[in-house]
N, C-alpha and C positions, 0 to 999 in steps of 0.2 A: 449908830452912825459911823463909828469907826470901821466895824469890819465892813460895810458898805467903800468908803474912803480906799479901805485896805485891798479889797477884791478888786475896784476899779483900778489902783496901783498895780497891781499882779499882773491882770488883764494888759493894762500898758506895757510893761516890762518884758509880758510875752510877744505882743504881738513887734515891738520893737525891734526885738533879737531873731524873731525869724522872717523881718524884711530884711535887718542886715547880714542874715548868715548866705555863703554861698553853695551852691549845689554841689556834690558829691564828684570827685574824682573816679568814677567807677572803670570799670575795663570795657571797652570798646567793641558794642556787639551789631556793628554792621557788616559781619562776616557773613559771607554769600554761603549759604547751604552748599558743600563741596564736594561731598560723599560718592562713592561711585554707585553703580545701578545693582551689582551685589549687595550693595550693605541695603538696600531697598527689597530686593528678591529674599534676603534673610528675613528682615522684619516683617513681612510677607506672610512668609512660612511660617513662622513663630505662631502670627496671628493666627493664620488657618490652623494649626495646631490646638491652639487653644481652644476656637470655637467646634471643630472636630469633636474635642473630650467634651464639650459643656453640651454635646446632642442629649449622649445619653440618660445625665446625669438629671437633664430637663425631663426629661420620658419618665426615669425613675421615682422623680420628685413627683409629677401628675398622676402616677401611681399610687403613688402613696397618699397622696391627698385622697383620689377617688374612692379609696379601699376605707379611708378614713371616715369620709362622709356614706358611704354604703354603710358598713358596720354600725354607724349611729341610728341611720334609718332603721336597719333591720333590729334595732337593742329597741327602737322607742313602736315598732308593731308588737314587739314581746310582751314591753311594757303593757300595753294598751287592750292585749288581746288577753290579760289575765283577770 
């Protein structure tokens, strides 16, 4: 019965202190996006750079898988045909 008594205490004492605390002084982010239309054409560029190199590396990888899964196929007729 006490720690029943004791949790309902707690519980009170919590929910007390964060109706009276107040909200956070943080820094002020209703700043208007101001950037000019380079710093956009850069990030741009970057992007297409990036998915550029990720062509081949996609090709390479489906290679590989497929070379992966043939070679199984052709190990388990080996298997099979002995």
């Amino acid at each position: 019965m006490k720690a029943k008594s004791t949790l309902t205490a707690l519980c009170s004492a919590m929910t007390v202190n964060l109706a009276a605390s107040s909200g956070a002084y943080a820094a002020d982010t209703h700043k208007v996006y101001s950037s000019g239309i380079l710093v956009l054409v850069f990030i741009g560029f970057v992007a297409l750079v990036v998915v550029v190199q990720m062509i081949p590396e996609i090709i390479t990888l489906a290679g590989m898988i497929k070379g992966l899964v043939c070679d199984r196929k052709s190990e388990t007729a080996k298997v099979s045909a002995r």
